[in-house]
C-alpha positions in Angstrom: 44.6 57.0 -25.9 47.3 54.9 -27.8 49.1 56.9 -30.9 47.8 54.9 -33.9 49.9 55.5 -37.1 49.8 54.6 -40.6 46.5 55.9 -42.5 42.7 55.5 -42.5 39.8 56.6 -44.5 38.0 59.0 -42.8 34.3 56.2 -42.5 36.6 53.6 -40.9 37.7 56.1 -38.2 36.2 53.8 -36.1 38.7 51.0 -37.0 41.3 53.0 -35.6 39.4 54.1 -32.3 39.2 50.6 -31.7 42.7 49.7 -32.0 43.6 52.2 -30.2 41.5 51.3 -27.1 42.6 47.8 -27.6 46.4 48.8 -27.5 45.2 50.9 -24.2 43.7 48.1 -23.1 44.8 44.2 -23.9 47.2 44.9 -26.6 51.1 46.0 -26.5 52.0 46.1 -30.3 49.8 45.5 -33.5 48.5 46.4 -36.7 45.3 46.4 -38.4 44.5 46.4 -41.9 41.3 46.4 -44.1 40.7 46.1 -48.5 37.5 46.9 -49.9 37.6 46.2 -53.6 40.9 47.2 -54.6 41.8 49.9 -52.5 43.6 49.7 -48.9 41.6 52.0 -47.2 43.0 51.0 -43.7 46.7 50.4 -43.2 48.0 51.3 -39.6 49.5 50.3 -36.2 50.6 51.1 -33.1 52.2 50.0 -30.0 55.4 48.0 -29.0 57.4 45.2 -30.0 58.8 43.7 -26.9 57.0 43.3 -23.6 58.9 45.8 -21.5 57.7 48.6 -24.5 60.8 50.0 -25.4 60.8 49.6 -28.9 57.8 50.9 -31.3 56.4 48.7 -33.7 57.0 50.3 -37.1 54.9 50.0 -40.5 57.1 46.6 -41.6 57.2 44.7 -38.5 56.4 41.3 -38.7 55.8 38.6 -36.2 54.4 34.5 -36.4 50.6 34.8 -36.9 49.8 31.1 -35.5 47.2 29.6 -37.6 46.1 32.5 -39.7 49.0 30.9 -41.7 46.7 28.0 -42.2 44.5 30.5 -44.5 48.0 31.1 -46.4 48.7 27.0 -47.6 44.3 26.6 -48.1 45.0 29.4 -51.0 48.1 27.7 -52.4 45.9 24.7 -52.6 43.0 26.6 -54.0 45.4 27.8 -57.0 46.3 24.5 -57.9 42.7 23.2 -57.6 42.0 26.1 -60.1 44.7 25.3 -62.5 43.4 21.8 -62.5 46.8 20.2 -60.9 44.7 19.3 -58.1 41.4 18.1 -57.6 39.6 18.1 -54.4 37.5 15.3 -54.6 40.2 13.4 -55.4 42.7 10.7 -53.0 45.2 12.0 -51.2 47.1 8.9 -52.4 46.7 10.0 -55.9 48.9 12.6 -55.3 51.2 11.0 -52.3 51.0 6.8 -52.8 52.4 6.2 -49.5 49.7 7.7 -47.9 47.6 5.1 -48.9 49.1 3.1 -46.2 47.2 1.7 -42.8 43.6 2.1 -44.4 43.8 5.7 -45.8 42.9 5.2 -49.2 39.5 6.7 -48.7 40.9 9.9 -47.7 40.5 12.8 -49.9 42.1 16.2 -50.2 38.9 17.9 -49.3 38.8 16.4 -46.4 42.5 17.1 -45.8 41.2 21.1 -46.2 38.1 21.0 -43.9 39.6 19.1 -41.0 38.1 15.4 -41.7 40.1 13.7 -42.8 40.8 11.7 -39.1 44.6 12.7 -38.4 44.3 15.4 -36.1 47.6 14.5 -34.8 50.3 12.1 -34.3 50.3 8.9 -33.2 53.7 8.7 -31.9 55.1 10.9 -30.1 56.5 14.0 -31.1 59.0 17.1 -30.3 58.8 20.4 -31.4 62.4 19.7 -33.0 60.3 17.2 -35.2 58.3 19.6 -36.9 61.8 21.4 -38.4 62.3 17.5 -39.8 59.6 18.1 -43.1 60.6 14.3 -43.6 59.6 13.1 -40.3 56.7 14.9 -40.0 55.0 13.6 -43.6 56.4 10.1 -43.5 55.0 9.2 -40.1 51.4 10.9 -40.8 51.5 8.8 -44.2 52.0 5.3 -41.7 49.5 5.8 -39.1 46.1 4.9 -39.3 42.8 7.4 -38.8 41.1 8.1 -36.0 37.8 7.8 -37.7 36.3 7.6 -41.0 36.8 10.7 -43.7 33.9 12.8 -43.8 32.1 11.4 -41.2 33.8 13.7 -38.0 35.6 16.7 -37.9 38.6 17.5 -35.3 40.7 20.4 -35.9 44.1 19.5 -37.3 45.7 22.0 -35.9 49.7 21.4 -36.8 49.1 18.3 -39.0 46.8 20.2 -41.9 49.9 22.3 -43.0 52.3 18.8 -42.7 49.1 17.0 -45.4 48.5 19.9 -47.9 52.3 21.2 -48.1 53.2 17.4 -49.1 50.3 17.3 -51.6 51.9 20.6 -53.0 55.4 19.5 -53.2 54.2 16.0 -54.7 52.6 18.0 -57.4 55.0 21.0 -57.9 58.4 19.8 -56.9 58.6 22.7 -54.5 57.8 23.1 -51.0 54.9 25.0 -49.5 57.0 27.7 -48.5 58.5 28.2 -51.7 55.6 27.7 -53.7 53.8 30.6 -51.4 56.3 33.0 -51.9 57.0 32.2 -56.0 53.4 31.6 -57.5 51.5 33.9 -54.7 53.9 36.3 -52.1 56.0 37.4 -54.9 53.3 38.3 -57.6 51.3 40.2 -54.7 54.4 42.0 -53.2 53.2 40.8 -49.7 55.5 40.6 -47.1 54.5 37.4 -45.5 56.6 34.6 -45.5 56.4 30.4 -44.4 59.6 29.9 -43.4 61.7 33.1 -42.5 64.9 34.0 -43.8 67.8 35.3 -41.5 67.3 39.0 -43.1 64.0 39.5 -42.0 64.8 39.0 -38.1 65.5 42.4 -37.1 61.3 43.0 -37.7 60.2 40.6 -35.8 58.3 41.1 -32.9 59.1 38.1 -30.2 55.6 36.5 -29.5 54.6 37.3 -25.7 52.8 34.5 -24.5 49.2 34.3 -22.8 48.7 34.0 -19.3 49.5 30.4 -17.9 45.6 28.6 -16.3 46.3 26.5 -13.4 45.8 22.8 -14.2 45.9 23.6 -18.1 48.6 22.5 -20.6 48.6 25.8 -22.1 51.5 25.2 -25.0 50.3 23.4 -27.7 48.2 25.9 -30.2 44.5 24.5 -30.8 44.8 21.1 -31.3 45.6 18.0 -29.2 49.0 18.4 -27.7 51.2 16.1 -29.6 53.9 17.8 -29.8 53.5 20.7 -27.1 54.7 23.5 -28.7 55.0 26.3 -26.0 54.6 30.1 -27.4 58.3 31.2 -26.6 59.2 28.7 -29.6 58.4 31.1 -32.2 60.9 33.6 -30.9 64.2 31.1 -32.2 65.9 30.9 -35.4 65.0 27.3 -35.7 61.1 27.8 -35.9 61.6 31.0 -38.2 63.4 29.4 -40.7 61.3 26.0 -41.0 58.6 25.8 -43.0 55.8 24.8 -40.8 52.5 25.9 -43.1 49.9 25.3 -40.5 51.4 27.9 -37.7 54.7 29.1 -38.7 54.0 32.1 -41.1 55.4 35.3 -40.2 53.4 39.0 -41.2 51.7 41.7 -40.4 48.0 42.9 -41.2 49.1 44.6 -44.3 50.6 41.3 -45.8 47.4 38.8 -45.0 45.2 41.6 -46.1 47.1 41.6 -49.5 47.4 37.9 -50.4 43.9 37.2 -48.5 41.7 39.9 -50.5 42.5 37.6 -53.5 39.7 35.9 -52.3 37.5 38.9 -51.6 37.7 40.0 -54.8 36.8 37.4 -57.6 40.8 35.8 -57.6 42.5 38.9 -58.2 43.4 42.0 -56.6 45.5 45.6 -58.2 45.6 43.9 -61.3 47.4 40.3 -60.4 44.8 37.4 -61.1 45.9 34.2 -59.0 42.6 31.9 -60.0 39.4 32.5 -61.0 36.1 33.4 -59.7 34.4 29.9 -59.9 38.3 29.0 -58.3 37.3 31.5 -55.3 34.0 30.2 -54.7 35.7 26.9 -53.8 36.7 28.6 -50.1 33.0 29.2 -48.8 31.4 25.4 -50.1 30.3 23.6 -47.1 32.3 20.8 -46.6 31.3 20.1 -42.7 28.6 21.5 -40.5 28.4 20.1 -36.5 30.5 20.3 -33.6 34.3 20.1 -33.9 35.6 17.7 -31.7 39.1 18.8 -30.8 37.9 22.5 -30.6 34.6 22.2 -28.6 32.5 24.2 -30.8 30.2 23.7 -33.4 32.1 24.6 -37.2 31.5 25.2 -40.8 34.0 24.3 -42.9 34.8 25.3 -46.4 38.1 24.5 -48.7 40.6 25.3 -45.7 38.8 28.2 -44.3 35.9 28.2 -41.3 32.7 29.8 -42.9 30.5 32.6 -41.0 27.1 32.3 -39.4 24.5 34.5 -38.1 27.5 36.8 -36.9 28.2 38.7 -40.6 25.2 40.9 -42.1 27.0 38.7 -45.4 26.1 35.3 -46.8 29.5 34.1 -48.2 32.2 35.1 -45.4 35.5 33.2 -44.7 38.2 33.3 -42.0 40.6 32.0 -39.6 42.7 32.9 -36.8 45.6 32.1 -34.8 46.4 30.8 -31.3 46.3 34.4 -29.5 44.0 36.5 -31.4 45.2 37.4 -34.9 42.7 36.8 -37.9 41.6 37.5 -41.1 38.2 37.9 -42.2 37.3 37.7 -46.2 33.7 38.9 -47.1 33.2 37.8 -50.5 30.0 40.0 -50.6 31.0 43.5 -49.9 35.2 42.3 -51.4 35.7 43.4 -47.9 38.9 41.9 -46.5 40.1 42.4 -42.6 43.4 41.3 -40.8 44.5 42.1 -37.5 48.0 41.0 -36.3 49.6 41.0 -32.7 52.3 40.2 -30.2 50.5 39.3 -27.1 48.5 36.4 -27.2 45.4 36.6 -24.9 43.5 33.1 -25.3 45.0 30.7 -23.0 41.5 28.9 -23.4 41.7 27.6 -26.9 38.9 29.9 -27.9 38.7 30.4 -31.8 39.9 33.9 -31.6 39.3 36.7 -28.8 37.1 40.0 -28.3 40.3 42.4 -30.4 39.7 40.5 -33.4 36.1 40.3 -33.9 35.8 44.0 -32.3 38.1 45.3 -35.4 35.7 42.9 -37.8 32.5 45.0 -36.1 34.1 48.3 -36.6 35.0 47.6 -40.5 32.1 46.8 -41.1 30.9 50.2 -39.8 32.6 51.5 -42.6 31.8 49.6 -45.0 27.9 50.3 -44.9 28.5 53.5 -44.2 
């Protein structure tokens, strides 16, 4: 069995196991972590960082999550909702006026956060070198028209959501999502995740190995339509670490989404620093959308930038997402359980929400937790 390092409270032994088998199995590095409450009662990892397993992942290797960034820019907009800078229910125009353009007035920011809002992606064409352009990006999804009513549809926006609420935050704070991240919510939590990498940080990163290629698929654009296809190897350069791309670009490990994510879990604050309030919190798990997602395939809940759990958690108020691959982060607002698992090899060529690693780790904390 796999060597597992790091450390475990003795009921979540079963986390452990099944990282272990996992690493045995699917995995070749990664690393698990789990909050209840206040305390980190599982922190560890194991495995490799590079394909050819020469190199052991340590306890502060990092690598790009995919979309569990996304769950990263939904709090930064939930702080600002709870500081009453920004309102939900209110235009997207009210905050950005050019947005208003080609019929969007109707848009608003909640519908931005839950994947309504009709701009699931460009019109025109674009590169993966495009994304690094933040000006390009915003400008040309503030002069293109919807692809259906607000509210009405819901199509998984898989690149352009971080592109709409990071220019809502800088219109309201004068900073960039990245930067407003790591000031108002990395920095006060001591997490080591980052949107937008700087240069110091590369020697932790473990290169993303990409899935498995299926015949007559275009498997390299990350959940969404295609536009631009962004093929896994991209996170691996210096020009995707250091732009700020907040809906798939954020680079950690299971310790840091644990930390910034159990915010949520745990009323708006967690070890004694208080990001927003309870009533702010609840704003994750309100229903915004319930039916079949259209870009994804699958039917959805949707919350305030976060997909709400069904019949699969023995909990009523759960939260998550994941990223292209398998990683994920699961917030039970219940039991203040919080569970992130982060690794290098992407398995799910087939656009699936997340894989069997994930949700087998959820199972297992969950084990300890009831207990």
């Amino acid at each position: 069995m796999a060597e597992i390092h790091g450390r475990c409270a003795s009921e979540f032994g079963t986390v452990a196991d099944t990282l272990a088998a996992s690493l045995d199995r699917d995995d070749v590095g990664a690393s698990v972590a789990v909050s209840v409450g206040d305390e980190l009662v599982v922190d560890i990892w194991g495995g490799y960082t590079d394909e050819s397993r020469t190199a052991r992942w340590q306890r502060d290797t990092i690598t790009n999550v995919w979309s569990t960034t996304k769950t990263m820019t939904a709090l930064c907009a939930l702080v600002l909702a709870d500081r009453g800078d920004l309102d939900p229910a209110a235009p997207v125009a009210e905050y950005w006026p050019e947005f208003g353009a080609a019929g969007k007035e109707s848009v608003l920011v909640r519908h931005v956060l839950s994947h309504t809002a009709g701009l699931p992606t460009w019109d025109e064409p674009m590169t993966v070198e495009d994304l690094y352009e933040w000006p390009t990006a915003t400008a040309r999804l503030a002069a293109q028209p919807l692809r259906w009513s607000p509210g009405t549809a819901a199509g998984y926006h898989g690149l352009t959501q971080g592109y709409l609420v990071g220019e809502i935050v800088r219109r309201i704070t004068g900073r960039s999502l990245g930067a407003f991240f790591a000031e108002e919510i990395a920095g006060p939590l001591e997490a080591d995740f980052h949107i937008g990498l700087p240069a110091e940080h590369d020697h932790r990163v473990a290169p993303i190995i990409a899935p498995p290629a299926s015949p007559g698929r275009d498997d390299s654009a990350p959940r969404g339509p295609g536009n631009p296809s962004v093929p896994a190897a991209a996170a691996n350069t210096a020009a995707w670490r250091r732009s700020e791309i907040p809906a798939v670009g954020g680079f950690g490990n299971a310790r840091s989404v644990t930390a910034v994510q159990s915010v949520l879990a745990n009323g708006g604050a967690w070890r004694g620093v208080r990001l927003l309030s309870r009533e702010g919190c609840e704003r994750a798990v309100h229903e915004q959308f319930r039916g079949m997602d259209t870009v994804l395939g699958t039917p959805m809940r949707y919350g305030l930038g976060y997909g709400l759990g069904g019949g699969e958690s023995p909990s009523a108020r759960t939260c998550f997402w994941g990223g292209w691959g398998g990683s994920l982060v699961w917030v039970d607002m219940d039991t203040r359980m919080t569970v992130s698992y982060v690794m290098n090899r992407m398995l799910d060529d087939d656009r699936s929400l997340t894989d069997d690693r994930s949700f087998d780790i959820v199972a297992a904390a969950y084990d300890g937790v009831t207990a």
